[in-house]
C-alpha positions, 0 to 999 in steps of 0.5 A: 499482527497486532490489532493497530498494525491491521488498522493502519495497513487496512487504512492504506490499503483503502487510501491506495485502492482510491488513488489508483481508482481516480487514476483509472478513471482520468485514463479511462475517461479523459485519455489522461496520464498520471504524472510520474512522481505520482505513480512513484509515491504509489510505489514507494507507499505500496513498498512501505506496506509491504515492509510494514506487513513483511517485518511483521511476519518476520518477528512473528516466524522468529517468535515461532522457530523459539 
């Protein structure tokens, strides 16, 4: 993975883990429940690392088998 790509899926894996802290913490401490269209931005967000991070090792598996 190219030195940009780790820099960015390493940034939004950061701003994911802080998201999902502040909810935690809003569950724990006030009994209070994320909105759902915030858990579906964390989802579509988590999908599009996913394909960031999967199209990467597809290029990179297609390169190998050459």
């Amino acid at each position: 993975m190219s030195q940009n790509k780790r820099e960015q899926v390493i940034s939004h894996l950061r701003y994911l883990r802080q998201e999902l802290r502040e909810m935690h913490l809003g569950i724990k401490e006030d009994d209070l429940f994320p909105e759902p269209g915030e858990l579906r931005g964390l989802i579509a967000q988590f999908e599009a690392l996913l394909e960031l991070v999967e199209g990467n090792t597809k290029i990179q598996t297609n390169n190998e088998a050459a």
